[in-house]
KOLDO-34946 format. One record per residue (C-alpha): residue number from 0; x negated, y negated, z; residue in three letters. Coordinates in pm, 1 decimal. Each point is the difference from the previous one (the first is absolute). Last residue first. Layout:
N
+-----+----------+----------+----------+-----+
:   k :     east :    north :       up :   r :
+-----+----------+----------+----------+-----+
: NUM :        X :        Y :        Z : ala :
...
+-----+----------+----------+----------+-----+
# end
This chain:
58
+-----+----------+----------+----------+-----+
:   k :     east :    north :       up :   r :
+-----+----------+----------+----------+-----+
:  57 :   1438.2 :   1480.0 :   2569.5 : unk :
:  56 :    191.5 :     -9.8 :   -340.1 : unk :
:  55 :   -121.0 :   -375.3 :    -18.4 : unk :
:  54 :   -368.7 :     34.4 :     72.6 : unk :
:  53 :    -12.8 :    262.5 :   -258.7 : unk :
:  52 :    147.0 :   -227.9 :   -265.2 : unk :
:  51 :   -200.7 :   -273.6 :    111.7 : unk :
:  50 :   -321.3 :    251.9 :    -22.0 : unk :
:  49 :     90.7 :     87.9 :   -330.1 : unk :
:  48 :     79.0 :   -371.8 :   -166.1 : unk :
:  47 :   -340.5 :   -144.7 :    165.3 : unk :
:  46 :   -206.3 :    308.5 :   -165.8 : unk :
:  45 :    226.1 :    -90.2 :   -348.7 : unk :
:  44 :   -129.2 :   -351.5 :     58.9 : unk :
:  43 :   -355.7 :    112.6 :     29.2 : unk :
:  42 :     16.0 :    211.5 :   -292.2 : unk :
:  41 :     75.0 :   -311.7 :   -200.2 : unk :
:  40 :   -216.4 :   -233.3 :    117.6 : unk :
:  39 :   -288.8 :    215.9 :    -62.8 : unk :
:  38 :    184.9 :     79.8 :   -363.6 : unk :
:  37 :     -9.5 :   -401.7 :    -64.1 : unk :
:  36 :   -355.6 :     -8.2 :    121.5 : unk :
:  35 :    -74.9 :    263.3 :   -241.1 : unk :
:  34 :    154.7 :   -187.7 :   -270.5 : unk :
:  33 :   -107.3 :   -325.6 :    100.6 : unk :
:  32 :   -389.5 :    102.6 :    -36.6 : unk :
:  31 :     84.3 :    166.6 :   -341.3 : unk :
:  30 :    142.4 :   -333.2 :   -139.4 : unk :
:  29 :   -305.8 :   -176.2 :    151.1 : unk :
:  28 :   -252.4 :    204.1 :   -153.4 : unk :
:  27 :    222.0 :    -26.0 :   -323.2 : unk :
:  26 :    -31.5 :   -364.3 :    -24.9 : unk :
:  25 :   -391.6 :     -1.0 :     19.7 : unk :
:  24 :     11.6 :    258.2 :   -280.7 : unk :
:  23 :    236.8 :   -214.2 :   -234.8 : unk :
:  22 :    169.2 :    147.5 :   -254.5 : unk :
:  21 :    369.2 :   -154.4 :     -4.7 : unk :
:  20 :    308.1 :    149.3 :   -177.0 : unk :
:  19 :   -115.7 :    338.5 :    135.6 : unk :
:  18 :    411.1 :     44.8 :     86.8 : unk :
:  17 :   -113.7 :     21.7 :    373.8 : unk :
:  16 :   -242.1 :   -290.8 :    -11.0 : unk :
:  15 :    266.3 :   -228.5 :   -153.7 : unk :
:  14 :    221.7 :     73.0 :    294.0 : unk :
:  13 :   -231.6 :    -48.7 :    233.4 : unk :
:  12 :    -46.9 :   -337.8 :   -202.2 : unk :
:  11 :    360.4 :   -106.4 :     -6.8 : unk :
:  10 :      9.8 :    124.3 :    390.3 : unk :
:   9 :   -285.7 :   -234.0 :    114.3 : unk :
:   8 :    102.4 :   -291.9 :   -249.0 : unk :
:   7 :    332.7 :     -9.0 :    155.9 : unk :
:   6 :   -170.6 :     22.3 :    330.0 : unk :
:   5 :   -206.7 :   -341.8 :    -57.3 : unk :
:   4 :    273.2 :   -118.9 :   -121.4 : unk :
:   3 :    255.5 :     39.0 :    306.8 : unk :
:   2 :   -348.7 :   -119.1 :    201.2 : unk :
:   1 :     38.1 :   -339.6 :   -165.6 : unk :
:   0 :    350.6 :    -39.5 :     39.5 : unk :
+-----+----------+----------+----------+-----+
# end
């Protein structure tokens, strides 16, 4: 329950962030630092996704 909120605030203040409802410098640093964690993770995936593929067709 407790960590449910805790994410629920996470995402309504991303959110926030994104749509400049909230101007907070600290907050931004940490919206930034997600985002290119979030593309790290996502290029890594896609990496995964190719070599299975290629792993497969051999």
């Amino acid at each position: 329950m407790r960590s449910d909120l805790i994410l629920k605030l996470g995402e309504d203040t991303n959110r926030k962030l994104h749509l400049v409802e909230i101007q907070d410098p600290q907050l931004h640093e940490y919206f930034h630092s997600i985002a290119e964690l979030d593309r790290q993770i996502f290029n890594a995936q896609k990496s995964l996704e190719s070599l299975d593929q290629k792993s497969s067709t051999t």
